[in-house]
Each structure stands twice: as structure tokens, then as C-alpha cells.
C-alpha positions as CSV (number, residue, x, y, z in Angstrom):
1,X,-111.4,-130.1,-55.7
2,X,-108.8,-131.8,-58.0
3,X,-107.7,-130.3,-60.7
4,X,-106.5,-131.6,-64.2
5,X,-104.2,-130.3,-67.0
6,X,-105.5,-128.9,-70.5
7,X,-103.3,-128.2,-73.7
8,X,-104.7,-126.7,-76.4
9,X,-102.8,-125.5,-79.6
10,X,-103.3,-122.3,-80.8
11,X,-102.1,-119.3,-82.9
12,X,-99.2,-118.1,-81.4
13,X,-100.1,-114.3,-82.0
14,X,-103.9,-115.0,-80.8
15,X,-102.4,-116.2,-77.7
16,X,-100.6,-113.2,-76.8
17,X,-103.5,-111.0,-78.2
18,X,-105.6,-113.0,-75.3
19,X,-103.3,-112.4,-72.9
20,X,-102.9,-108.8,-73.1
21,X,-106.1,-108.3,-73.2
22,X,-106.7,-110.7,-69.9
23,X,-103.8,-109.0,-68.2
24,X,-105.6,-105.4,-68.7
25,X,-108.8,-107.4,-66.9
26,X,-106.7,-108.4,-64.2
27,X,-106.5,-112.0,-65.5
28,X,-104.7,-115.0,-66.3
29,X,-104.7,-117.2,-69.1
30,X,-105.5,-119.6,-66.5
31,X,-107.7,-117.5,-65.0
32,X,-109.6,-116.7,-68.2
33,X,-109.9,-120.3,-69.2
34,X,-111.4,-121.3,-65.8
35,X,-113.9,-118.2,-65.9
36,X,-115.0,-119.8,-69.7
37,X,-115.2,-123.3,-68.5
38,X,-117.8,-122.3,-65.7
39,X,-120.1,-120.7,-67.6
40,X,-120.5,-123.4,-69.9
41,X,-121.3,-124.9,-67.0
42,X,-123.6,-122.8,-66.1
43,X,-125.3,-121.8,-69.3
44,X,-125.0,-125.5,-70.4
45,X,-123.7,-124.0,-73.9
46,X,-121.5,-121.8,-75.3
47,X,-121.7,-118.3,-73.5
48,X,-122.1,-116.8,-76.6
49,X,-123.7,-117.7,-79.8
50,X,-122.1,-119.5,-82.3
51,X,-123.9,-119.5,-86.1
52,X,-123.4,-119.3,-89.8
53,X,-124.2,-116.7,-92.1
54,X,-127.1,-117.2,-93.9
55,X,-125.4,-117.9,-97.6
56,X,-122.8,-120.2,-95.2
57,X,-125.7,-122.2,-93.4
58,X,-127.1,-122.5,-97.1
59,X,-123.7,-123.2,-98.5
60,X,-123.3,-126.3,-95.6
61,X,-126.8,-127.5,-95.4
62,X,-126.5,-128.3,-99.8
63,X,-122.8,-129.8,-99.0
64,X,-124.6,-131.6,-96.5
65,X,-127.7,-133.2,-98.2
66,X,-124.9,-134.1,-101.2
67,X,-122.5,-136.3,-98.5
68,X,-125.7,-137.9,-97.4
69,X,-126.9,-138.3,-101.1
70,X,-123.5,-139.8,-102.5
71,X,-123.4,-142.4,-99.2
72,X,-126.8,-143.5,-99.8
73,X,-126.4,-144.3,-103.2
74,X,-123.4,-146.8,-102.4
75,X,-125.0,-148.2,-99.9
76,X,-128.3,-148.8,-102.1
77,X,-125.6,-150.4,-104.7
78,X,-127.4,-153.6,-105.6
79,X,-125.3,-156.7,-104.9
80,X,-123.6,-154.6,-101.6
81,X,-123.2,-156.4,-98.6
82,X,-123.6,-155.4,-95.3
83,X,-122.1,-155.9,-91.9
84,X,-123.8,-155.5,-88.6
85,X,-122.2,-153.2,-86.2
86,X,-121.6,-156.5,-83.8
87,X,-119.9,-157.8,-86.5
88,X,-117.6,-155.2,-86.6
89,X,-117.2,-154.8,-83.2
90,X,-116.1,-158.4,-82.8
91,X,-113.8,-158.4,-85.5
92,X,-112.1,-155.0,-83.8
93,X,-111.5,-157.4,-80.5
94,X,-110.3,-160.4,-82.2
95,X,-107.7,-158.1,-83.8
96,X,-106.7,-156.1,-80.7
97,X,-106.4,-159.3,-78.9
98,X,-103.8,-160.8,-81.9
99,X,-102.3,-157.4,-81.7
100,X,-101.9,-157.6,-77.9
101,X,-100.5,-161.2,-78.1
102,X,-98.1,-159.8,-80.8
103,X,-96.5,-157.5,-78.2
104,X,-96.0,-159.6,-75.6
């Protein structure tokens, strides 16, 4: 099995909360991380469930629906043109490319 390198930043005093409390299990951080990473696997998820409180799920689905709202608007803006995502995606590469011939 290969294996592969993963940094994460965290709070300093989490970390050695985690790894107290791993150590008392008989586990590294390592360890611990590896043991998470598998049962995502497994469960296909998060082995735990992960929600919002009512008032925040409310709180987020209004924020939401007013993002949405405000970008529709500007988009409906008559007169506004639009680009095609090809378009876009060819004017990306053409800069790249001048970019790369730049640094050489």
C-alpha cells in the first residue's frame, strides 16, 4: 500500500486536547486520523452526523435564497451580456499559454 502525507492546520490547544485523549485510547494522532479516514470509507460519509440547528438551517437557507436572488437579478440586467463557459475556458488557455511563453 503506498502511503501519502496530509497537513492540516489546526488549533494548537485542540490538537493537544486530541492527543491526550488518543494517547488514553492507546492511539496516535496518526493512528486516529487513519481509523477516521476508513470509516468514511466505509460509511461513505461522515461517521457521525453533521447538521444545523433548526433557527441556523433557517438562518442559512434565507441567506441562501437572498445570494441566489441578488445574482439573478444582475444577470437578468437588461442590456447584460453573456459569455459561454467555452469562451471562457479558451480565453483562460490563450492567457496561460502567453503567461508560459513569458517565463521562458
Amino acid at each position: 500500500m503506498s502511503e501519502t502525507i496530509i497537513r492540516a492546520r489546526v488549533d494548537e490547544l485542540e490538537k493537544l486536547e486530541c492527543e491526550s485523549i488518543f494517547k488514553s485510547l492507546g492511539l496516535t494522532m496518526s493512528e486516529a486520523i487513519r481509523l477516521f479516514i476508513r470509516q468514511v470509507n466505509t460509511v461513505k460519509g461522515l461517521p457521525f452526523e453533521l447538521k444545523l440547528s433548526g433557527t441556523a438551517a433557517a438562518e442559512h437557507d434565507r441567506w441562501f435564497r437572498d445570494q441566489v436572488e441578488s445574482v439573478l437579478a444582475k444577470v437578468n440586467q437588461p442590456g447584460r451580456v453573456s459569455v459561454s463557459h467555452e469562451d471562457v475556458g479558451g480565453r483562460l488557455k490563450n492567457k496561460q499559454a502567453a503567461l508560459l511563453k513569458k517565463a521562458v
